[in-house]
C-alpha positions in Angstrom: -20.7 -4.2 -17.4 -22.6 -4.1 -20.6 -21.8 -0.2 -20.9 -18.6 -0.2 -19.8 -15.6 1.3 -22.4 -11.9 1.8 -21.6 -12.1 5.5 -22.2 -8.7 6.5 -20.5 -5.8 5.2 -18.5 -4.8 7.6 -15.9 -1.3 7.5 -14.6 -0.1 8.5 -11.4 4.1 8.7 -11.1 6.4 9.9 -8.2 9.0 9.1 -5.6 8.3 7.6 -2.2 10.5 9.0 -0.1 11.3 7.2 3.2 11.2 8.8 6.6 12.2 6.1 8.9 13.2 2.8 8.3 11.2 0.7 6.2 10.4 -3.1 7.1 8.5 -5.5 4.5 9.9 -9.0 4.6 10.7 -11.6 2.4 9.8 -14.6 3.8 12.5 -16.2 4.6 12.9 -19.2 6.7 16.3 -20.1 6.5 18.5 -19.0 9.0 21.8 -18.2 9.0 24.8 -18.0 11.8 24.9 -14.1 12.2 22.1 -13.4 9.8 18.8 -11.6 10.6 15.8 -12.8 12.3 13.7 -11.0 9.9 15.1 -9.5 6.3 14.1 -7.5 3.8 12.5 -8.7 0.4 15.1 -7.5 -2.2 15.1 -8.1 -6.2 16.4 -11.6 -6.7 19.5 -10.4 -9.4 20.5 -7.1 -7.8 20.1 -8.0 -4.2 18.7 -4.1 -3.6 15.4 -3.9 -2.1 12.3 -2.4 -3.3 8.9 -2.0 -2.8 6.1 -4.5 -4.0 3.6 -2.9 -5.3 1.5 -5.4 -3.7 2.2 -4.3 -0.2 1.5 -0.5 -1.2 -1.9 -1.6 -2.5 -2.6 -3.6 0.5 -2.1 -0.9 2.9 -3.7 1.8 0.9 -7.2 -0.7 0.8 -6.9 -1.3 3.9 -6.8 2.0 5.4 -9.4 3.1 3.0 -11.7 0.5 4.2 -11.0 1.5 7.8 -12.2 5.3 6.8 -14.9 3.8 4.8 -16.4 2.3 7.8 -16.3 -1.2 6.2 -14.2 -2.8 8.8 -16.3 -4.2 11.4 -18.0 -6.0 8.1 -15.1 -6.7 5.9 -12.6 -7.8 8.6 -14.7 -9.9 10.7 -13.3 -12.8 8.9 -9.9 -11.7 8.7 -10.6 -10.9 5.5 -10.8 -8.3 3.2 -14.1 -6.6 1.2 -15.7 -8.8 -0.8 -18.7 -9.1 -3.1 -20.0 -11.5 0.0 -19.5 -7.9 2.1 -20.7 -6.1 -0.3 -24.0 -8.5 -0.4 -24.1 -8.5 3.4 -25.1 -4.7 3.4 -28.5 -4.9 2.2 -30.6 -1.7 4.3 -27.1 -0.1 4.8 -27.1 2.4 1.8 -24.3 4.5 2.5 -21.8 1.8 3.4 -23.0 -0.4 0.7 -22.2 2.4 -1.7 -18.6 2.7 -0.3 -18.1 -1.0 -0.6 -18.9 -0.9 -4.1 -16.4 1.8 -4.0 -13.5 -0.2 -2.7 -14.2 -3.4 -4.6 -14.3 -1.3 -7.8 -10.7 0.4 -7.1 -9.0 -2.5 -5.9 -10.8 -5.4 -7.2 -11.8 -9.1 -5.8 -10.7 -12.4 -5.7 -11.3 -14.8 -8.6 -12.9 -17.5 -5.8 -14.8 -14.7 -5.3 -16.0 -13.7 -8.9 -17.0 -17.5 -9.4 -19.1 -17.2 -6.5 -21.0 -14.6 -7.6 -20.6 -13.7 -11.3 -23.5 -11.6 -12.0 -22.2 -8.6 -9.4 -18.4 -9.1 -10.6 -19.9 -8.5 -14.1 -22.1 -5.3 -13.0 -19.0 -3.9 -11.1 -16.8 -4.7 -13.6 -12.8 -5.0 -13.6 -10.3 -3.7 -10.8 -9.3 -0.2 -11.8 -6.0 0.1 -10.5 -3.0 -1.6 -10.5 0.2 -0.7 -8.2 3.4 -1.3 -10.0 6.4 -2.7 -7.5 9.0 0.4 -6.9 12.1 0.4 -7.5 15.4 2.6 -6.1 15.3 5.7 -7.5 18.0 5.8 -10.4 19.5 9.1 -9.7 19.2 8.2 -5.8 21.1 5.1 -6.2 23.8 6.7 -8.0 24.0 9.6 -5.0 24.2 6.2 -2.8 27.1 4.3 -4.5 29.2 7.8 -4.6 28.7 7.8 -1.1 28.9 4.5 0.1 25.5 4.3 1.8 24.6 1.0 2.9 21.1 0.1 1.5 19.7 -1.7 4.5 20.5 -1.6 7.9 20.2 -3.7 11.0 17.9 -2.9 13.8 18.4 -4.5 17.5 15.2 -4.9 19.3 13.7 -7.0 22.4 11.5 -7.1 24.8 11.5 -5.6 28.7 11.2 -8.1 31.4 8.6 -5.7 33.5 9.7 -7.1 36.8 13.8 -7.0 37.0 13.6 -4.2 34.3 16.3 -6.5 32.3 16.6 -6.8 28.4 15.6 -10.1 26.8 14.6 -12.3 23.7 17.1 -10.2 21.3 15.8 -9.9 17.9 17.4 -8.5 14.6 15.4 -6.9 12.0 16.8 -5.7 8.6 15.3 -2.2 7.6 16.0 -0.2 4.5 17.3 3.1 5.8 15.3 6.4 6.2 15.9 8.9 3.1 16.3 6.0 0.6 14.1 6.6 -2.4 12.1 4.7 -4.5 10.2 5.1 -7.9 6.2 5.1 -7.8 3.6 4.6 -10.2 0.1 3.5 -10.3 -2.4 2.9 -13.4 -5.8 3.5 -12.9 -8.5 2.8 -15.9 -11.2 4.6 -16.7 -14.3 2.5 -17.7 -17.2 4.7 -17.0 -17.9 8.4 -16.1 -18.6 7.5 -12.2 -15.0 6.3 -12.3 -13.4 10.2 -12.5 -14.7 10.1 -8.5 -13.1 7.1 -7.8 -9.5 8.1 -8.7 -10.3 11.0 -6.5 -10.8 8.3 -3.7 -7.2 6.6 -4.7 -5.6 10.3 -4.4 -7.3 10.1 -0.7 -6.2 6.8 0.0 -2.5 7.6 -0.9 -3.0 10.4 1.6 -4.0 7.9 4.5 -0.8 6.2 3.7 1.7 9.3 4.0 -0.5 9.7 7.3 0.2 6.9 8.6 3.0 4.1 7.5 3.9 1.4 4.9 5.4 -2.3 6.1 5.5 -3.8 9.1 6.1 -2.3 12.8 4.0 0.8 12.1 3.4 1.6 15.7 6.7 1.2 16.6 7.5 3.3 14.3 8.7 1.6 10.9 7.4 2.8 7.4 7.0 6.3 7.5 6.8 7.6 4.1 6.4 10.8 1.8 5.0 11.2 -1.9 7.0 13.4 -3.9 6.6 15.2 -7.4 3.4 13.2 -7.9 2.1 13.8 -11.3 -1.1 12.7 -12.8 -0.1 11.6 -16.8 2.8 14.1 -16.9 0.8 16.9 -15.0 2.2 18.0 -11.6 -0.6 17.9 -8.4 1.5 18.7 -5.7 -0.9 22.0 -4.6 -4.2 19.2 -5.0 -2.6 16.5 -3.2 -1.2 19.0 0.0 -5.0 19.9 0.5 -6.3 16.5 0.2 -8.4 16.6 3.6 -9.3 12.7 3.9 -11.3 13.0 7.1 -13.2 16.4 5.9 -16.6 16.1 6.2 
């Protein structure tokens, strides 16, 4: 870390456009008489929902960890990459260099860093940082002239395989395919090697428009789509339609 210098702070700004019904919850457990079994997390003071950049972060390591290979040794915990992974793939070259990769971009835990301070410091600090998104401003406006509800409800159960009958109703809240949200991500540049490794983020936002944000994926839930990304104030729609994540 001893050669490490903030040279540049790369931004990355957009809309997230959603494409079916988006579920990320809020945690709570209170119910209420002809309330939701499962709502949305919305902003505290406006009651609208948004997007934590948390859970965007989340799914976009994830999923580049899955196309990194680092899975079976990341996950096998439960847990994510960490510098104990990272440490664990001594005579693995290729995936060790991608877990240095991931743990760079997306950072560690600070358990982690006090375990072993002396690879935290040669790796240095986590690059990025997600900011939550918000409803699009000139959306929202489009919304209120229109009166279009925000979230929605969405009846679901289960199919009792034998007498083909409905049970165990459940009601999840969703925000609405075609809502829009704000999007914007930091990324710090601390060393030449890091130019490649906001080329890895532009891939990993790819894996998520290829496959979904939230909860319920596989039925379905969180589709999304990036639009007018720019890279600090410079349009890259052409470079991020060609992005080719599994091209070898």
């Amino acid at each position: 870390m001893q050669n490490m210098k903030l040279q540049a702070i790369r931004q990355i700004t957009g809309r997230i456009i959603l494409k079916s019904g988006l579920h990320i919850g809020a945690g709570n457990m209170e119910m209420r008489i002809g309330g939701t079994d499962s709502p949305v997390i919305k902003h505290p003071h406006t009651q609208e929902p948004y997007i934590p950049g948390s859970s965007v972060k989340g799914k976009v390591r994830s999923l580049v960890e899955l196309a990194f290979g680092l899975v079976p040794f990341a996950h096998k915990d439960g847990g994510v990459t960490s510098l104990k992974t990272y440490r664990e793939l001594e005579g693995k070259a290729e995936l060790k260099k991608q877990c240095e990769k991931v743990l760079k971009v997306f950072g560690y835990s600070p358990s982690d860093q006090e375990k072993d301070k002396e690879l935290a410091a040669d790796l240095g600090p986590t690059r990025v940082s997600f900011a939550d998104c918000s409803l699009n401003k000139d959306w929202k406006t489009k919304a209120v002239d229109n009166h279009w509800a925000l979230t929605e409800v969405k009846s679901e159960n289960s199919i009792d395989r034998i007498q083909g009958a409905a049970q165990h109703p459940r009601f999840i809240e969703r925000v609405p395919a075609g809502c829009e949200f704000d999007f914007r991500v930091s990324f710090r540049i601390l060393e030449d090697a890091d130019k490649e490794l906001f080329n890895d983020l532009l891939s990993g936002l790819k894996l998520l428009e290829l496959d979904a944000l939230g909860g319920s994926g596989s039925r379905g839930y969180g589709r999304i789509e990036f639009a007018d990304l720019n890279v600090d104030g410079e349009p890259i729609k052409e470079k991020f339609d060609q992005i080719k994540p599994f091209a070898k």
